[in-house]
N, C-alpha and C positions, 0 to 999 in steps of 0.2 A: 415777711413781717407786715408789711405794710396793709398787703392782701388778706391778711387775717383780723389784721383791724379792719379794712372795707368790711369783711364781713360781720364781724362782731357789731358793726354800729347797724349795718343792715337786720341782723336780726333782732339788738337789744332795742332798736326804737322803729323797728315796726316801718322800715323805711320802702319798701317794696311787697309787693304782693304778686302770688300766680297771675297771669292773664293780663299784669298791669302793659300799659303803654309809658314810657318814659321819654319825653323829648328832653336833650342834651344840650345844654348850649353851651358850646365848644369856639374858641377865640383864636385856639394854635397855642397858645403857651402851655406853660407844663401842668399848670394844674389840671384842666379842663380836659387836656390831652390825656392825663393821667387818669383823669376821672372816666371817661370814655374807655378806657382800655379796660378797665377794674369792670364797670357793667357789663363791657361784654363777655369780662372772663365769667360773670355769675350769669347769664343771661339764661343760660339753659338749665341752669340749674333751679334758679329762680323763678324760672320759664315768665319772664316778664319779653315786652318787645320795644327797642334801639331806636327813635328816631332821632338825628341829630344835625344841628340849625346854626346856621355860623349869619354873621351878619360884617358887611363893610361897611363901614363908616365913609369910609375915601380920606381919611384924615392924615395919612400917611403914607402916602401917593405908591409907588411899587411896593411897598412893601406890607402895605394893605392886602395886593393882588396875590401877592406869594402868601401870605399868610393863608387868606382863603384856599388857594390853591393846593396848600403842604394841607390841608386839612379836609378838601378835597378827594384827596389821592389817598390817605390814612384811611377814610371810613370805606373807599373803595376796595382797601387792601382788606378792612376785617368783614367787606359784606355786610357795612351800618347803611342805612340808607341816610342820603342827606341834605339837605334841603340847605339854599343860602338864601339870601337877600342882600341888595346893594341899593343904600340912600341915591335914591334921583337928584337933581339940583335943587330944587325946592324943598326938598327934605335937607340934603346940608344946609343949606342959608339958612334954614330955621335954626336947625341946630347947634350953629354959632353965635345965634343971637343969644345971650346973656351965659348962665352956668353950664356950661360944655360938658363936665361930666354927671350932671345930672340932666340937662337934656336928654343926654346918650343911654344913660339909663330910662327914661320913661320909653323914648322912642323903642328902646330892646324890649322889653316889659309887653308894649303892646304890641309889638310884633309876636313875643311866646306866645300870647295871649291868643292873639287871633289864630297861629298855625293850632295851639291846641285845640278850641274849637272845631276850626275844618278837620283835623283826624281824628279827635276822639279821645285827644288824650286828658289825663287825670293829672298828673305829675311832671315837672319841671325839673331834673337834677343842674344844681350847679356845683363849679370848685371851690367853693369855699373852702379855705380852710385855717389850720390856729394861729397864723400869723396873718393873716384878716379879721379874725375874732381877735386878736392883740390889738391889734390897730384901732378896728373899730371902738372900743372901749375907752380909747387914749384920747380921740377925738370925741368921744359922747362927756370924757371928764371935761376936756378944753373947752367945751362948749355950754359948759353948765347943766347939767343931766341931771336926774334922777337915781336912785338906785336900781330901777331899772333899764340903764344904763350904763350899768358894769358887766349887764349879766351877758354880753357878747353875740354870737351870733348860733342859733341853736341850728338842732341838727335838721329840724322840718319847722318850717311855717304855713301860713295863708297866704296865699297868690295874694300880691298887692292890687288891693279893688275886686275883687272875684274870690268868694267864700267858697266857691264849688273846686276849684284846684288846688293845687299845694305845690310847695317849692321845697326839695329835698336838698341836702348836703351832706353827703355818707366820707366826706373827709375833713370836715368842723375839727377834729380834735389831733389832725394831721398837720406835722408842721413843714413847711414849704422844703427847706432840708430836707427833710425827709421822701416828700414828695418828689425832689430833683434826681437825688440818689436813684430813685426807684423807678424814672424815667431813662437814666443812662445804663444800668442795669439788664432792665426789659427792653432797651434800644427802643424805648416811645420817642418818635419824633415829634419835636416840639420847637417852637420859636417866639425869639425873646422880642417883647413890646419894648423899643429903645426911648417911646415915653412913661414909663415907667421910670425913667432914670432921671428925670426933670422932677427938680426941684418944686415948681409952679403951684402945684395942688398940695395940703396939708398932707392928706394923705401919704403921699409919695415924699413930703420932708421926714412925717415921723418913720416911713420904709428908711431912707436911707440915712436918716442923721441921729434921732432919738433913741430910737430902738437898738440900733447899734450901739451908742454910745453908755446904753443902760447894761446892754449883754456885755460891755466891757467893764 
């Protein structure tokens, strides 16, 4: 089921093309993981090409290393080629100075940015999916938004800063359930970010305490 919606969103909004290059960025958890496995099961048929980009942080000392590492060995198994990158010292100290997860975001950003340049690539896929677009919405209300601030997070954009690429999401209307289910299933390995379970960031309150408390 899942696979037929990847496809469905792939062909209703035009999210790949022949010949396309795609870089991946892949984290080890289940969405990213799951997203990865889905392109390469269309790869051939799509005849697009697999590059995929993992980044450490060092924010979470082993378990950072094994993450890379579990995601290492996956794209080894399906023959993705993959590229990492690991913040220097001087890139962490920046990175903690002020908003942590929006540092960490621009710092990823420009890293896509630069590998797509040196290979050539057009396209960004990430795991986005409907409980990220839930979220995101809940926070753009809490903050005082617009109405275009309801409308969540769609299936392609514009590379943030860079008109010439784009950033895809072929599992926007997938919900994280369903995404799990479908990684235990296909036996996708994946591993869970234990900050994600901290409270600390809105984000991660409306994950665990809002949103539950509404689906109840």
């Amino acid at each position: 089921m899942l696979l037929d919606k990847f496809r469905e969103n792939i062909n209703i909004y035009e999210l790949v093309s022949s010949r396309d290059r795609i870089l991946v960025g892949v984290s080890g958890g289940s969405d990213s993981s799951a997203l990865l496995y889905c392109l390469f099961k269309f790869k051939v048929l799509f005849r697009f090409e697999l590059t995929a980009l993992s980044i450490n942080y060092r924010l979470r000392g082993l378990d950072s290393v094994r993450d890379l590492e579990s995601i290492r060995n996956y794209c080894k198994s399906l023959g993705i080629r993959f590229l990492e990158v690991t913040l220097n010292d001087s890139e962490l100290k920046l990175l903690k100075k002020g908003n942590l997860q929006e540092n960490a975001r621009n710092y990823r950003f420009n890293i896509f940015r630069k590998v797509m340049i040196e290979h050539g690539i057009k396209s960004l896929a990430l795991g986005h999916n409907l409980d990220d677009s839930v979220e995101t919405v809940l926070m753009n209300i809490f903050r005082g938004c617009s109405s275009r601030g309801l409308i969540g997070i769609p299936p392609e954009s514009v590379f943030p800063g860079d008109s010439t690429l784009r950033v895809i999401r072929p599992l926007f209307n997938i919900s994280k359930c369903e995404i799990l289910d479908f990684c235990i299933e296909e036996k996708i390995p994946f591993r869970t970010d234990k900050s994600n379970l901290s409270n600390d960031y809105l984000r991660n309150r409306l994950r665990n305490r809002l949103i539950p408390a509404i689906q109840e």
